[in-house]
N, C-alpha and C positions, 0 to 999 in steps of 0.2 A: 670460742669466745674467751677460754682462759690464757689463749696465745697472743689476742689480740689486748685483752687487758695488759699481758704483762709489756708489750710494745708502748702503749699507751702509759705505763705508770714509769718507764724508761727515758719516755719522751718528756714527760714534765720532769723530771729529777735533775735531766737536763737541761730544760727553760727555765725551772728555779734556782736551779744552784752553781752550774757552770761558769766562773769569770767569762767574760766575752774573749773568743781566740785573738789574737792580732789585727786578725783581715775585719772581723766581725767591730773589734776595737777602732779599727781605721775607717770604715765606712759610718761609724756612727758618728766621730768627730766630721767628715763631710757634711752630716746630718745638722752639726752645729754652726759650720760653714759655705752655707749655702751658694751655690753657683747656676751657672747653665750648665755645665759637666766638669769632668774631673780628668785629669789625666790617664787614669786604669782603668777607670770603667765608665759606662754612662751615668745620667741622675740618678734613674726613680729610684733608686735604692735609696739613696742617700736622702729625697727629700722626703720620703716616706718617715725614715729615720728621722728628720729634723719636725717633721710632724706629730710623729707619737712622742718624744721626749717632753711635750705638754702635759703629758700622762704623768712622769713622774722620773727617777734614774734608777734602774734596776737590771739588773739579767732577764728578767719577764718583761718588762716593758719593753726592752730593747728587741726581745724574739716576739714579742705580744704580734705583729706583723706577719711572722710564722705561722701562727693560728687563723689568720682570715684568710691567707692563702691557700692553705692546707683545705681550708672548708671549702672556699670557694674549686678547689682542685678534685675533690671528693665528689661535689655537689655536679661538675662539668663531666664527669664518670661514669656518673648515676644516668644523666641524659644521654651519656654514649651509648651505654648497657642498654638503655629503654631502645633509644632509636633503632639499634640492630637486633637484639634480643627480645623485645617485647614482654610478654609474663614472665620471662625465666632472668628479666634485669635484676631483680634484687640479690637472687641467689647467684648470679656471674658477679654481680660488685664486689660478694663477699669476698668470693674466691679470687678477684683481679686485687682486693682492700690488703689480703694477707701474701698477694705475691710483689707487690706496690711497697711495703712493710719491712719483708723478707728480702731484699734488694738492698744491699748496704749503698747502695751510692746513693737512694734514694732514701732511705734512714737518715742517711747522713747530711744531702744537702735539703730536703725540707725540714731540717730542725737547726741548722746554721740562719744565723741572719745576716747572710751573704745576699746575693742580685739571683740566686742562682733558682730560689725559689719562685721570689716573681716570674723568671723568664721562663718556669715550667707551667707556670701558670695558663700564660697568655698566649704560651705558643698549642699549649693542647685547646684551649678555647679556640684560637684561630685554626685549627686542623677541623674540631668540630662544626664550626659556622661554616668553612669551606666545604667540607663533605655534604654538608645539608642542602646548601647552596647546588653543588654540581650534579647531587642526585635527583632533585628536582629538573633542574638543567637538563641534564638527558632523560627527561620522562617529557616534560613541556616544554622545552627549548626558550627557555628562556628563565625560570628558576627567581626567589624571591631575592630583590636587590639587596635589601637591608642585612639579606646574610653573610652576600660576598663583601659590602663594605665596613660590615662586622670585623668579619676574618680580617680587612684591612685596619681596622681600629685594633685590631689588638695583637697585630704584627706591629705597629707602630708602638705599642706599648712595649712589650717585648725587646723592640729594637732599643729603647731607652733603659733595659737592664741588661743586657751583653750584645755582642757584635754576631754571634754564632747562630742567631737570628737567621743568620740569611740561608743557612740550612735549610731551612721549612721554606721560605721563597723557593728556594730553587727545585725542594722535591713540589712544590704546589706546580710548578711551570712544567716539569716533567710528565708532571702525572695528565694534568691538561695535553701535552703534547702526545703522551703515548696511550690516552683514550681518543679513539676516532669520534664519537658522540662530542668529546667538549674540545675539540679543534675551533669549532665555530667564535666559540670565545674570544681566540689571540683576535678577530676583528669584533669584538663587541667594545664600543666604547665605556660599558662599566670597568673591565678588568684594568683599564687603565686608572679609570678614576679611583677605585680600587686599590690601585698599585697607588697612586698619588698620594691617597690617606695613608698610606703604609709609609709612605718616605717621609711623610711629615715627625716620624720621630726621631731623623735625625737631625730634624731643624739644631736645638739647642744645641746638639754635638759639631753640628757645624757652626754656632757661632762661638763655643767656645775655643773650640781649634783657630777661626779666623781669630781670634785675641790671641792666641797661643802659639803661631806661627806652624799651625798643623802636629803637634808633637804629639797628641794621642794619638793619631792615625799611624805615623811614625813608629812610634813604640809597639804596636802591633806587627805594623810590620818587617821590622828588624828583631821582634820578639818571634814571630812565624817561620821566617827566610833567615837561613846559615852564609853569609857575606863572604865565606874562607873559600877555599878548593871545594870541588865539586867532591862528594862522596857520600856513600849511603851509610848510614847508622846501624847498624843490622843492630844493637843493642837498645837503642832509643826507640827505635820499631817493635822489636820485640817488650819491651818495656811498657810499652803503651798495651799491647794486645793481649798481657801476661794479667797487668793491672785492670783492665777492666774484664777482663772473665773472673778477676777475685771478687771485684767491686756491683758488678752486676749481679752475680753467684753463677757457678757453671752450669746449672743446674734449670738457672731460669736463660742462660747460652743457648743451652742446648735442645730447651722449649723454643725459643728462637729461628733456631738453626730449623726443626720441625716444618716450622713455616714458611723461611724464608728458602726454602731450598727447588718448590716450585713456580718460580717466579710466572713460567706460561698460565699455570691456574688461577694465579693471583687474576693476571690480566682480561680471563675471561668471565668475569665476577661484574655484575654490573653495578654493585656498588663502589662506587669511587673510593668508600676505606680501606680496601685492602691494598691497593694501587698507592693511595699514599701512605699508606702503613711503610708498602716497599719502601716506595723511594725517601721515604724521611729516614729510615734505616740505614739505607746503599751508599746513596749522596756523602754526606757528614762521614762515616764509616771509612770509606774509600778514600777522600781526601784529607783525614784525620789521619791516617795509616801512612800515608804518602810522606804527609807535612815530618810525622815521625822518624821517617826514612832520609829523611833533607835535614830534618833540625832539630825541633823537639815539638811533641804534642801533649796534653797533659790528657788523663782519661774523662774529668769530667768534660768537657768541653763537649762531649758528646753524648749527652746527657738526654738532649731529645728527642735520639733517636729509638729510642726503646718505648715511646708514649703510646702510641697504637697498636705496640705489640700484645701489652698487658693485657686487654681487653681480649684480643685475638685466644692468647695463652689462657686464660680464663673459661672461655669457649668453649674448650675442647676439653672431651668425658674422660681422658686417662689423667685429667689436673684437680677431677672432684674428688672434696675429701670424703670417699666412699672407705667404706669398708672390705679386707677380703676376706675370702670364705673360712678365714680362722676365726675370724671376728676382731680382729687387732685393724689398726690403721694403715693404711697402706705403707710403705717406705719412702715411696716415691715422693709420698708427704709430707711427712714427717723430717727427712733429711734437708728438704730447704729452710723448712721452717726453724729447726736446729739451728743452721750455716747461719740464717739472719738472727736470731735470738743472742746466738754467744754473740756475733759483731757488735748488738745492737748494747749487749751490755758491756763489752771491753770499750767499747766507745765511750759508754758513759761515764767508766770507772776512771778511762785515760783521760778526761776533760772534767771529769768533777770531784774527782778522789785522789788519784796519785798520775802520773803519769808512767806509763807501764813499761816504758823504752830507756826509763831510768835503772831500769834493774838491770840491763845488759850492759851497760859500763857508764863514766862520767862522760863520752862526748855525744855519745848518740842522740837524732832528732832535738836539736838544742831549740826548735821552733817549739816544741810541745813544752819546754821546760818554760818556757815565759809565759806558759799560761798559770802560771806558780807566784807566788811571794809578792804581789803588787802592795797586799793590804802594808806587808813591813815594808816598803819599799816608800811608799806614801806617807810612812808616818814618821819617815828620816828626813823626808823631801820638807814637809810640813814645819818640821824640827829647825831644820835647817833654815829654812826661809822666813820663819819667824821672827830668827836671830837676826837676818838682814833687812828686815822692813817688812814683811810679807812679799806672798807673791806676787802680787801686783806691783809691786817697787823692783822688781829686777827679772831674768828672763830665766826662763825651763828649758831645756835643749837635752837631747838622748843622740845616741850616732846610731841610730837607726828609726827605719817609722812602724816597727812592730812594736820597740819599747815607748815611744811618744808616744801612742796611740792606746796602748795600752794605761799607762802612768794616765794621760790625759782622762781616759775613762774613769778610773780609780777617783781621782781629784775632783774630776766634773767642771775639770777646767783645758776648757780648749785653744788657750793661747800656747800651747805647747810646739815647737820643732824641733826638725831633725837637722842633723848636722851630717848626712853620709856620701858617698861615692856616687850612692845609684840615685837617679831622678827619682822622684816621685813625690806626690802631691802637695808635699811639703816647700818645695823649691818654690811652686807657685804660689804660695802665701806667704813664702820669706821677705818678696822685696817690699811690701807693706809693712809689715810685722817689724824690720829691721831697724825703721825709719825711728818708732817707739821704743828701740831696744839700743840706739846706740850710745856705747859707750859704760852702758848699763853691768852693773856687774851681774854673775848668771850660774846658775846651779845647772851638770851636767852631768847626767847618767850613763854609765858602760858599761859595757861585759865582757866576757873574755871571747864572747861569739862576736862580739862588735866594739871592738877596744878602737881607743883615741887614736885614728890617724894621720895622716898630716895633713888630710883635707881639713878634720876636724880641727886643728892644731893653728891653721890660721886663721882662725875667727875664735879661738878659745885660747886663753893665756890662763892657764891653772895658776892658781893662789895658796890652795887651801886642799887637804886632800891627798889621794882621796880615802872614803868613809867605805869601809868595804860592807855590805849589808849581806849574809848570807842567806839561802831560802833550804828550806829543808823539809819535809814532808813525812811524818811518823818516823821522825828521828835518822832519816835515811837524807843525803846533802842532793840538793837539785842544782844547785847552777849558784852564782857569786852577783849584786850588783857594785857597781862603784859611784860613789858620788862627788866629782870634786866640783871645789870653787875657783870660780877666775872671772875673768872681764871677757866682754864677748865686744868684736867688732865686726860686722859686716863685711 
């Protein structure tokens, strides 16, 4: 209990006090900007975001989203535990609650208000409704409809917070195809209708793409696929496989590993969860590994495939926090729960006290440094744009959209763009935006990670400038901003 307090009192330190990171920064201006999708991601994040900013402008309100998830994630766990465990569910949730906890990837991304929580959400609801669904299915042959169009409601949801979605389709199709009992399905005409409700969320992605000449699909996949010489990464591969045995803990790897190592036993289990526990595992796993191998894959992205483990790992008597016969606590326990504690607090202290990768020299992770200095940054911005008419009378522009995003959060003013190289979401609100801004003179933020360059250069004619604003952190220097003035043309 006093393990789970202290995760708990970790986690809110971080939803109250934490600046919003970049990403977290950028998706909430989405929030403010509401579309049918976005170039990086799908909606529902975004209009989730644009929903709760009713509530008010805060680091809480912005993660306030984080907490119904979460519950709603706990609450779909509880009914896991029951369904397979029956009297012993309360005491497996504990024990699945603190290996759930103990999991830094998952520390990490259910307290981000990123897409990434939503999509843990709805894709372990759709596992669960499917499983309920198919185990009925091979007891009565025919199984209660409401649950497989369930699981398709909220693969559809899911699908409208990331694309890796399709993961769980594809271990759900497997697992159908490698049970002889639910073969009968591929000719049931639910599973289609089923499939239809699922596809229905990417209606808005695809009408935003048809306005957008297809460029989020695009960006995926030139983001996924290496376009140069054919050759393997053996570094990027390994990068991937190194970083999520940090990120998952080895510890709960190799609880994993336990289970997944006989795959024939899985299969002669007549419950359908162990079957997709596999394949929601294997699938994603094996192709995430590959893509690594080809181009680059990041670890989260594989994020769902560990959801039916945890229960699994829970299960099993060498994981209860028992005692041994010294009377002290096992190691076996106490060492995970360590590996996540320290993560769960350098996490907190690198995003809401200093950032910790600043000790090891001035260039390192310059992304963590911009979670630093917005408030003095803001209050130059403010300074400055006073003297020109306010900011309403002339235009906000950063060369990049972790600083707009950020600056725009601080302000609570989301007419802010970027001026950079790389696409993104920003390009598609410029050519409306620019129409109001021409000619306009225009306050522009830099930094030496994203200094003025000549793309920025021809729509920015400096004036004035620039105002160098330094950030510093217990007297120890974090990173430089710059602000100059000039005229901005389109």
């Amino acid at each position: 209990m006093v393990v789970l307090l202290a995760f708990l009192c970790l986690r809110l330190i971080f939803w109250w006090v934490a600046f919003p990171n970049p990403d977290e920064a950028y998706y909430w201006l989405w929030g403010q900007r509401l579309g049918w999708s976005y170039y990086d991601h799908p909606p529902f994040h975004a209009w989730v975001q644009g929903l709760f900013s009713a509530l008010g402008h805060s680091p809480f309100v912005l993660r306030l989203p984080n907490l119904l998830s979460n519950g709603l994630l706990l609450f779909i766990y509880f009914k896991i535990c029951q369904y397979r465990c029956g009297a012993k569910a309360r005491s497996v949730l504990g024990r699945m609650l603190w290996l759930l906890l103990t999991a830094p990837l998952y520390f990490l991304f259910l307290a981000l208000a990123w897409p990434d929580h939503w999509l843990i959400t709805f894709c372990l609801l759709a596992m669960y409704w499917f499983i309920t669904f198919a185990d009925d299915y091979q007891v009565t042959g025919h199984g209660q409809s409401r649950r497989l169009y369930g699981a398709g409601g909220a693969i559809a949801l899911a699908l409208l917070c990331k694309y890796n979605t399709v993961f769980v389709l594809a271990a759900f199709l497997a697992t159908i195809v490698s049970q002889p009992r639910l073969r009968p399905l591929l000719r049931d005409g639910r599973l289609y209708l089923a499939g239809a409700i699922a596809a229905s969320g990417l209606l808005p992605i695809l009408v935003w793409n048809q306005q957008n000449d297809w460029q989020s699909f695009a960006y995926y996949v030139n983001r996924s696929v290496d376009s140069g010489a054919f050759s393997l990464r053996w570094d990027s591969g390994l990068g991937f496989v190194l970083f999520s045995l940090v990120m998952v803990s080895p510890w709960h790897c190799w609880r994993f590993w336990q289970i997944l190592r006989a795959p024939q036993a899985l299969f002669r289990q007549t419950s359908t969860y162990a079957t997709l526990a596999f394949w929601s595992f294997l699938i994603p796993t094996v192709v995430l590994t590959i893509v690594s191998l080809l181009s680059a894959a990041l670890y989260y992205w594989n994020i769902t495939a560990y959801l039916l483990l945890f229960p699994l790992v829970a299960d099993l008597e060498t994981v209860a926090t028992r005692k041994n016969e010294s009377g002290h606590k096992n190691f076996a326990v106490l060492l995970p729960l360590l590996y996540g504690l320290v993560f769960a607090a350098l996490f907190v202290i690198h995003y809401s006290v200093f950032p910790l990768s600043a000790l090891i020299d001035q260039d390192s992770d310059p992304d963590s440094r911009m979670l630093y200095g917005w408030q003095d940054v803001a209050a130059v911005v403010q300074a400055e744009a006073t003297a020109l008419g306010g900011l309403d009378s002339i235009g906000l522009f950063t060369t990049d959209y972790r600083s707009a995003s950020a600056i725009a959060y601080q302000l609570n003013y989301p007419q802010v763009l970027a001026i950079s190289q790389r696409i993104d979401q920003f390009d598609f609100w410029a050519p409306a935006d620019n129409k109001l801004l021409q000619g306009k003179l225009a306050l522009l933020i830099s930094d030496d990670w994203h200094p003025l360059t000549e793309v920025a250069l021809r729509h920015f004619q400096p004036q004035h400038g620039p105002i160098t604003i330094p950030v510093t952190r217990f007297g120890r220097w974090i990173k430089n901003y710059y602000l100059t003035t000039g005229g901005y043309q389109p």
